[in-house]
C-alpha positions as CSV (number, residue, x, y, z in Angstrom):
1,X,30.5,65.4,-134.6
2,X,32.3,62.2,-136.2
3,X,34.5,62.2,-133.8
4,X,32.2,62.4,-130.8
5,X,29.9,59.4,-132.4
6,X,33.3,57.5,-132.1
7,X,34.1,58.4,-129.2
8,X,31.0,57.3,-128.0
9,X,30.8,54.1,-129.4
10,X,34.2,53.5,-128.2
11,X,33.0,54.5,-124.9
12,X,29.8,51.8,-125.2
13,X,32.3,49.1,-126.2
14,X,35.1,49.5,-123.4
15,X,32.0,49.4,-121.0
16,X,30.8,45.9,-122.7
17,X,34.6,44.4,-122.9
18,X,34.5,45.2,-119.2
19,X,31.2,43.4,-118.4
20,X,32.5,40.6,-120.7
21,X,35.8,40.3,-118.3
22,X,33.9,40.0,-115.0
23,X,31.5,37.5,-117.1
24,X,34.6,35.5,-117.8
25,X,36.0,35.7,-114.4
26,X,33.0,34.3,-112.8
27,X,32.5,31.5,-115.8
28,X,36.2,30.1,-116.0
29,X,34.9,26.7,-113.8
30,X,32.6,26.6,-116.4
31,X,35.3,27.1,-119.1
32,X,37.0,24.3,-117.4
33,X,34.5,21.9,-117.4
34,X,33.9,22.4,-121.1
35,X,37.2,22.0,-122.3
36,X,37.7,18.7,-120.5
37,X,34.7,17.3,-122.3
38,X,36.0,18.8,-125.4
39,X,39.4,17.1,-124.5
40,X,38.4,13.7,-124.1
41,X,36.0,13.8,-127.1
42,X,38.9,14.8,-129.0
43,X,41.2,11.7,-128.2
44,X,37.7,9.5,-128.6
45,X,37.8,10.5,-131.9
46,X,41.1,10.3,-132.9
47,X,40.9,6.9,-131.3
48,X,38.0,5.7,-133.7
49,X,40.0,7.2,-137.0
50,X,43.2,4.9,-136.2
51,X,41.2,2.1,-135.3
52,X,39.9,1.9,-138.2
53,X,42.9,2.8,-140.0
54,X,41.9,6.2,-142.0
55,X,44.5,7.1,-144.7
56,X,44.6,9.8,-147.1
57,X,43.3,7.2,-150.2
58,X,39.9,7.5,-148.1
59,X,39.4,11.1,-148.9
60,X,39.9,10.4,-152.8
61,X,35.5,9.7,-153.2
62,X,33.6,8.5,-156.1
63,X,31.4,8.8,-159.1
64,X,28.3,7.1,-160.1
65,X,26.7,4.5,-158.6
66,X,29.7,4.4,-155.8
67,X,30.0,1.2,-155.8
68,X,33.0,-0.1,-153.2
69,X,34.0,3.7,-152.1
70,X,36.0,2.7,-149.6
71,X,36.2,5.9,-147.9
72,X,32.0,6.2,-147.4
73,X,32.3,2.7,-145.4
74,X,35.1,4.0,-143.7
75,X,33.5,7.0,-142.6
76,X,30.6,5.1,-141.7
77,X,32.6,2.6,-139.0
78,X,34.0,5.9,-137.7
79,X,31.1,7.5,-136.5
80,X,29.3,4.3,-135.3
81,X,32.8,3.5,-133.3
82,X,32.7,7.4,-131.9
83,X,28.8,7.3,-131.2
84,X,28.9,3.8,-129.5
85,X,26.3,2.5,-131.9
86,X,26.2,-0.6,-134.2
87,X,25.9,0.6,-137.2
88,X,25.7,4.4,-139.0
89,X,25.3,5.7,-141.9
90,X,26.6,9.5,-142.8
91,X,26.1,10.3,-146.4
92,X,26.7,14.0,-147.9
93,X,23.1,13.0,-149.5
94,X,20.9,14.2,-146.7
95,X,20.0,17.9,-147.3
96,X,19.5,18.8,-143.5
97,X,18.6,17.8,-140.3
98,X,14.8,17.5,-141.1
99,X,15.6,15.1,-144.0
100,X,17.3,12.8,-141.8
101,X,15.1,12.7,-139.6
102,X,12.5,12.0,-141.9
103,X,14.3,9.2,-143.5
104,X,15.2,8.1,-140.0
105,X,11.8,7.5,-138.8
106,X,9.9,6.6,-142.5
107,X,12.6,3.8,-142.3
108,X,11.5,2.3,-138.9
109,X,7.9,3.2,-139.5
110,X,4.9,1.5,-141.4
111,X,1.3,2.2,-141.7
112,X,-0.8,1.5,-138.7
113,X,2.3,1.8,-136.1
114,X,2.5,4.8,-134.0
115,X,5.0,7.2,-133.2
116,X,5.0,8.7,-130.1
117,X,6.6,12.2,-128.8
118,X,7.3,12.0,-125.2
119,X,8.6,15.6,-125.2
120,X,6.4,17.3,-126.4
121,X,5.6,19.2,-129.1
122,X,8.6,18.9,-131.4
123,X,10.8,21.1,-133.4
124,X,9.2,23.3,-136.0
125,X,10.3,21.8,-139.1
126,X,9.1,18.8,-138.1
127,X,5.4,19.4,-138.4
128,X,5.2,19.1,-142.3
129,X,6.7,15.6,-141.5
130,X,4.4,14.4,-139.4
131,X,1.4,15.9,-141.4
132,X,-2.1,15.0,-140.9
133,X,-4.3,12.2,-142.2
134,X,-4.8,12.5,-145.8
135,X,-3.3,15.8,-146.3
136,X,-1.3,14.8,-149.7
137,X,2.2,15.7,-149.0
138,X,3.4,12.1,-148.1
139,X,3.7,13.1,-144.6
140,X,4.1,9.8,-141.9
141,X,0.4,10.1,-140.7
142,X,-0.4,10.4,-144.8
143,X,1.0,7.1,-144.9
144,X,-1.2,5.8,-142.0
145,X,1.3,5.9,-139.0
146,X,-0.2,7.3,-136.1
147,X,0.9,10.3,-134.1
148,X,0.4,11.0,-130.6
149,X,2.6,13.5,-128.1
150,X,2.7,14.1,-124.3
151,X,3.3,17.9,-123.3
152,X,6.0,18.2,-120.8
153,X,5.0,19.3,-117.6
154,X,5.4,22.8,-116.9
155,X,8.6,22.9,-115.1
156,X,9.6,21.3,-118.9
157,X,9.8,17.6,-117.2
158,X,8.6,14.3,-118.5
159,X,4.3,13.9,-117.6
160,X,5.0,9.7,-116.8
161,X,1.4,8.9,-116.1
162,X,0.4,10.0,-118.7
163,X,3.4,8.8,-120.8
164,X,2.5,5.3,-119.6
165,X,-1.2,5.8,-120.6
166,X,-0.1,6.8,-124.0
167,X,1.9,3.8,-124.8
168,X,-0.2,1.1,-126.7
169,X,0.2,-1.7,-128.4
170,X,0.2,-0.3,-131.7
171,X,2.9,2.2,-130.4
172,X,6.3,1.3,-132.7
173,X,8.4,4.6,-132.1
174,X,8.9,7.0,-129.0
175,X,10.7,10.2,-130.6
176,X,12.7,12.4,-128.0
177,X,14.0,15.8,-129.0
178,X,16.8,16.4,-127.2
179,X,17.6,20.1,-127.8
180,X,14.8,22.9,-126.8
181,X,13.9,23.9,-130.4
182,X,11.8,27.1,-129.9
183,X,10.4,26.4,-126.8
184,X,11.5,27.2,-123.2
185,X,12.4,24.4,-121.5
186,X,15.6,22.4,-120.5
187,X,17.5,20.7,-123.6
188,X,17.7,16.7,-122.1
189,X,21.1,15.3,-121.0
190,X,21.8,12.2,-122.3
191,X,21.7,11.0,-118.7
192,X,17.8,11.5,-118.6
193,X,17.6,10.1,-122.1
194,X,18.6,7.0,-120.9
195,X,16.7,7.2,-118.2
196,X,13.8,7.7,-120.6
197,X,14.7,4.5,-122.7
198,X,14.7,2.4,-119.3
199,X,11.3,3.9,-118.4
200,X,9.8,3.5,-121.7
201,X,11.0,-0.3,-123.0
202,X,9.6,-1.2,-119.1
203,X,6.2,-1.1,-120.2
204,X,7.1,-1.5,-123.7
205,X,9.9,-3.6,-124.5
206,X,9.9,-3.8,-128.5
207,X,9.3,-0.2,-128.8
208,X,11.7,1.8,-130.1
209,X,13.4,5.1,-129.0
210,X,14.2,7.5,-131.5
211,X,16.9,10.6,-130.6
212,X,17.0,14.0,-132.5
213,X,20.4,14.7,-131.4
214,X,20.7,18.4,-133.7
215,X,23.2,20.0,-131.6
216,X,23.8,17.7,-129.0
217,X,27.1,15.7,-130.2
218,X,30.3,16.3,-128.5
219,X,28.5,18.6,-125.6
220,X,29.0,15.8,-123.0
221,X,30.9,12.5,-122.9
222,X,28.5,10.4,-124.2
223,X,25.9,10.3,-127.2
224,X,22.5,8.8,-126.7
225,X,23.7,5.6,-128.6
226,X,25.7,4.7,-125.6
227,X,22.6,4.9,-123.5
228,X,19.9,2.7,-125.0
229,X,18.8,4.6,-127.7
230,X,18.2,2.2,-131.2
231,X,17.6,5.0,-133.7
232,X,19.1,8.8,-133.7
233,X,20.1,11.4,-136.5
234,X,22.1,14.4,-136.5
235,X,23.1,17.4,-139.6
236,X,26.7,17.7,-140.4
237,X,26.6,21.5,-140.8
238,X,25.8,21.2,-137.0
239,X,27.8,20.0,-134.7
240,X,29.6,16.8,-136.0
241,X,30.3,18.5,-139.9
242,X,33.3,20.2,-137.7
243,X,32.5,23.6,-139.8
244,X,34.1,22.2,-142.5
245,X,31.0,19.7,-144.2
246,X,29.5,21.4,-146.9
247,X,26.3,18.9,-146.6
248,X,25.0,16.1,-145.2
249,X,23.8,14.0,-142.8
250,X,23.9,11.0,-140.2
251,X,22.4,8.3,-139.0
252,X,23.0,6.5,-136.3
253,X,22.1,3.3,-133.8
254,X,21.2,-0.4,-134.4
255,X,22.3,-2.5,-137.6
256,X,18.5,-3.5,-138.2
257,X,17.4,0.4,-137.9
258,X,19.7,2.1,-139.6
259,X,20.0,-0.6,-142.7
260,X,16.2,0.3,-142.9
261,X,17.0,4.0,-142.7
262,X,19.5,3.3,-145.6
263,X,16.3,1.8,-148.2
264,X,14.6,5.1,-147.2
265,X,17.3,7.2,-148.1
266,X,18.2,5.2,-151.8
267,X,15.8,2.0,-152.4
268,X,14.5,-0.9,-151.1
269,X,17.7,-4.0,-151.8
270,X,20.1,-1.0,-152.2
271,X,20.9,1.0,-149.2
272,X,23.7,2.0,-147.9
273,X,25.4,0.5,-150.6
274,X,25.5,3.0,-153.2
275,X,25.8,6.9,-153.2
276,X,28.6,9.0,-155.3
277,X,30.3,11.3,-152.4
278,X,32.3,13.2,-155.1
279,X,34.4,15.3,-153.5
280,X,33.2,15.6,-150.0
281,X,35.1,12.8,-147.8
282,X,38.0,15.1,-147.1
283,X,35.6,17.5,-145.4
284,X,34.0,15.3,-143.8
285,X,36.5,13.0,-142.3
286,X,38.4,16.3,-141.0
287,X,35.4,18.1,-139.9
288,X,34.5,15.1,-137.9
289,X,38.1,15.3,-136.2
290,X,37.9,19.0,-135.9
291,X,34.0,18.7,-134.2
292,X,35.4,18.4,-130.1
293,X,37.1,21.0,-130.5
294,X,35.0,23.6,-132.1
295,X,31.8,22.5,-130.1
296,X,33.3,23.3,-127.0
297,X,34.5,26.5,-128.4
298,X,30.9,27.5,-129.5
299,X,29.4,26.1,-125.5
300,X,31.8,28.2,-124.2
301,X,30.3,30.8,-126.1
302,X,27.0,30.1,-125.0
303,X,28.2,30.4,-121.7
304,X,29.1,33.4,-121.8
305,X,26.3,35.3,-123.6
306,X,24.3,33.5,-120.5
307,X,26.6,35.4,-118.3
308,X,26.4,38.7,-119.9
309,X,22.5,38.9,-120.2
310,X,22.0,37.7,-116.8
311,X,24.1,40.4,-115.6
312,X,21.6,43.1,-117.3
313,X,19.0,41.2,-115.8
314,X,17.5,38.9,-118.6
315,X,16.4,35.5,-118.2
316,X,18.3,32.6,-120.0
317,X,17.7,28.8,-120.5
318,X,20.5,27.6,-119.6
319,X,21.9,29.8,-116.9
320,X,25.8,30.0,-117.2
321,X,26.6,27.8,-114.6
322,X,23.9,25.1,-115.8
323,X,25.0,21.6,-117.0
324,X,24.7,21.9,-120.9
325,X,24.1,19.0,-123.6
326,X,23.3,21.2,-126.8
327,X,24.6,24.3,-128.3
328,X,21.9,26.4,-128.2
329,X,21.4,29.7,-125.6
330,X,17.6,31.1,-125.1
331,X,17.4,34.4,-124.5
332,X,13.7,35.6,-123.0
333,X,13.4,39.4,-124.6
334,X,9.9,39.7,-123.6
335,X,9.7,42.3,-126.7
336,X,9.8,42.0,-130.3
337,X,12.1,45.2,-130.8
338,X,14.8,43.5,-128.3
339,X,14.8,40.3,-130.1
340,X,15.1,41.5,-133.5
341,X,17.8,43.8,-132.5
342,X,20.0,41.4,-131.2
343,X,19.6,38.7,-134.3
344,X,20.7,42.0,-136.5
345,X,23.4,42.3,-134.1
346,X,24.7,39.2,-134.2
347,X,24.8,39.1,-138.4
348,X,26.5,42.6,-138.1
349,X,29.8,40.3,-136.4
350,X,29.8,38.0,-138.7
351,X,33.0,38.0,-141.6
352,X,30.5,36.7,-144.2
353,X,27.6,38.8,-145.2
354,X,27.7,41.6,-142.4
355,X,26.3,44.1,-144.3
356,X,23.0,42.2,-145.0
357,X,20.2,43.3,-142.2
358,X,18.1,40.1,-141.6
359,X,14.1,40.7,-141.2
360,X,11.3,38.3,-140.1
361,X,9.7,36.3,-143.0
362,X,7.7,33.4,-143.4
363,X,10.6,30.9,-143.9
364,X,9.2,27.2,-145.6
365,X,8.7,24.6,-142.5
366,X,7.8,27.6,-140.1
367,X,5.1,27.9,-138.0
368,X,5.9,31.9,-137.6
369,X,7.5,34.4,-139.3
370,X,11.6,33.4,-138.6
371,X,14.0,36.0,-138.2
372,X,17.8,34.6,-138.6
373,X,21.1,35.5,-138.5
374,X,23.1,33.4,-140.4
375,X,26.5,35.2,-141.3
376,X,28.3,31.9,-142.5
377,X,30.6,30.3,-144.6
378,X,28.6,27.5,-144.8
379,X,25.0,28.0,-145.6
380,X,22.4,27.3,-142.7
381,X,26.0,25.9,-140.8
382,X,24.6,26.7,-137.4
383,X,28.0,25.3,-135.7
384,X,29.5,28.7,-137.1
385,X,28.1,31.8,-135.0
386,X,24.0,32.5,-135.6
387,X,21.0,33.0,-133.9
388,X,17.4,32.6,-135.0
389,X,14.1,33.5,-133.4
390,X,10.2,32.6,-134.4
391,X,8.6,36.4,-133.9
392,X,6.4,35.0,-131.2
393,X,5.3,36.0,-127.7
394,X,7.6,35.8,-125.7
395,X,9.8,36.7,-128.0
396,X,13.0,34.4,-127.0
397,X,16.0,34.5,-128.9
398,X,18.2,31.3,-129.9
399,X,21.7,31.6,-130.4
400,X,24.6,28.7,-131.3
401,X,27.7,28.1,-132.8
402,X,31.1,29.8,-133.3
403,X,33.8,28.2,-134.2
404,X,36.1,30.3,-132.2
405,X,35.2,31.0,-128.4
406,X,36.3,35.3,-130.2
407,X,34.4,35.0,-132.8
408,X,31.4,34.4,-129.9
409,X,32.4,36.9,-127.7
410,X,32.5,39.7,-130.7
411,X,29.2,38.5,-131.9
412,X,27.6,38.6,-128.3
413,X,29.1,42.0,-127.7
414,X,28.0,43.5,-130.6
415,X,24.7,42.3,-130.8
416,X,24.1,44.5,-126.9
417,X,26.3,47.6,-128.5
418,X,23.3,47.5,-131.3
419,X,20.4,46.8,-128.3
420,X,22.4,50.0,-126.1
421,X,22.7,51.7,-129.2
422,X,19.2,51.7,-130.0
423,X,18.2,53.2,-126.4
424,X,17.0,49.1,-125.7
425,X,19.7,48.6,-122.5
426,X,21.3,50.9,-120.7
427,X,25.1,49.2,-119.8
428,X,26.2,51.8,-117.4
429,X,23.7,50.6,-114.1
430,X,25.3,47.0,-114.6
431,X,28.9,47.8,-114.5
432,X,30.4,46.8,-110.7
């Protein structure tokens, strides 16, 4: 009995490895693409460490108050030089994405201005940020900034008429997500991003455009600094930490922005100018140089998991042979059973923690019960291999990262051996 059960399984895998190798076939101009981006953003980046002439005594840190780390200002100059901003600041300090963002915007933002979400409704975790009037928890509109969103239309594009009829004159900030969070819609290429900033400093022209750029760096050739944008912010155990950050966060675009950023993050008078880093530079500084690489890895990834679930007849957002600007693949199960199925299956490939079966929960900063697979060596390090879902109709899956283009494949194909394995998808039908 054993040894049918093996047999068996072994028969469901060599079935997916071959669905997997006419997936591969039919994505390698896709492959292509992806590792020329990941090419050039390589050389950018090695361009912007010997430009600014990074040694090993820049890895060393500091204590204290960190006063003159020479290695933090460093590391700063680098990643404004690599985003094409003026100015950044990337400090092991932040504690996720959300937190930068937060200090990002409370930075630019006083009471009575407005901030203004021109894509919508934006990610989840941002909600508690945002707040409502008076609610207590220091939230922006606690404060007294204003908050106002347009929805996207429903083929997920910009609603301009009524983005121009939103804009007022009390309207400081227009915030832009640029990945799809949990929604389904098209992440925005940093082409329409700057199209966006054109558009919106046209009718407005002191306003300022603010980019959530979580899993977007080092997808395409350009970052939405180069396009216009004054203010954006990123997580280093996304895309830009290289899988090797342990923490932290950035923040990136004009001197006067991100300097007011900085008093958010420390102290009014203080800044950017303190902050022990301890023992993190190394990680940093090499992540950073490790990030082209590894992101194109992980979109390859994506790519192909698009290509595989098309072939059983799912819809994805992006399709495999879409342009892509973020990290992240939607999967639409359309059932609650499918979707949990394949988050378990995805923590069952991972090498840390593959024996823990994740469940739904009501996760802090949620709107829904979360369900997440997060087998990494980094915790919450969604540049490694992990998927994540809000249990939610229509019950669409979200997976991102791996380090290794494998390490991708394995977790895509054993996440469908637990859906086939479970009587969820039949393979055999698909197999040409």
């Amino acid at each position: 009995m054993v040894v049918q059960v093996h047999q068996e399984e072994q028969k469901v895998w060599k079935q997916l490895e071959d669905l997997a190798e006419a997936a591969e076939l039919s994505a390698l101009s896709a492959f292509h693409r992806i590792e020329k981006i990941a090419e050039q953003n390589q050389w950018k980046v090695i361009q912007a460490f010997q430009r600014h002439k990074v040694s090993d005594f820049h890895f060393n840190g500091s204590t204290g108050y960190g006063y003159n780390d020479r290695g933090r200002e460093v590391l700063d100059l680098v990643y404004a030089d690599v985003l094409g901003a003026e100015a950044a600041l990337v400090r092991p300090h932040f504690v996720s994405g959300t937190h930068t963002i937060s200090c990002a915007l409370f930075g630019v933002l006083r009471p009575g201005d407005e901030l203004l979400y021109v894509t919508g409704k934006p990610y989840d975790t941002l909600h508690k940020v945002i707040g409502k009037p008076g609610d207590g928890k220091g939230s922006l509109q606690d404060w007294g900034v204003i908050y106002n969103e347009v929805a996207l239309q429903e083929d997920g594009g910009l609603d301009w008429p009524a983005i121009e009829a939103a804009i007022k004159p009390k309207t400081k900030v227009i915030g832009i997500q640029r990945s799809r969070g949990y929604s389904w819609r098209a992440s925005f290429t940093v082409t329409e991003i700057g199209d966006i900033v054109s558009r919106v400093k046209a009718i407005k022209a002191d306003v300022l455009v603010f980019v959530d750029n979580c899993y977007g760096e080092f997808t395409e050739l350009l970052e939405p600094t180069q396009v216009g944008v004054d203010l954006m912010a990123g997580s280093l155990i996304k895309n830009p930490g290289g899988g090797l950050a342990e923490t932290g966060g950035y923040i990136a675009g004009t001197e006067a922005a991100v300097e007011a950023a900085s008093f958010r993050l420390t102290a009014p008078g203080i800044g950017g100018e303190v902050g022990a880093t301890l023992g993190t530079l190394r990680n940093m500084y090499q992540g950073l140089f490790l990030a082209p690489h590894f992101v194109g890895q992980a979109v390859k990834g994506s790519v192909l998991a698009a290509a595989l679930f098309e072939r059983l007849g799912f819809e994805t957002k992006p399709r495999w042979d879409e342009t892509r600007t973020d990290l992240i693949q939607a999967v639409r199960f359309g059932q609650a059973e499918h979707l949990i199925s394949f988050v378990q299956g995805i923590q069952r490939a991972a090498a840390v923690d593959a024996h823990v079966v994740p469940e739904p929960w009501d996760m802090p900063g949620y709107e829904n019960a979360v369900i997440m697979a997060a087998g990494t060596f980094i915790q919450g390090g969604s540049l490694e291999l992990s998927a994540d879902a809000p249990i939610r109709d229509p019950y669409i899956a979200y997976m991102q990262g791996g380090l290794t283009y494998a390490h991708a494949k394995f977790g895509v194909l054993t996440a469908l051996k637990q859906l086939v394995s479970k009587g969820l998808i039949v393979i055999k039908p698909y197999i040409t």
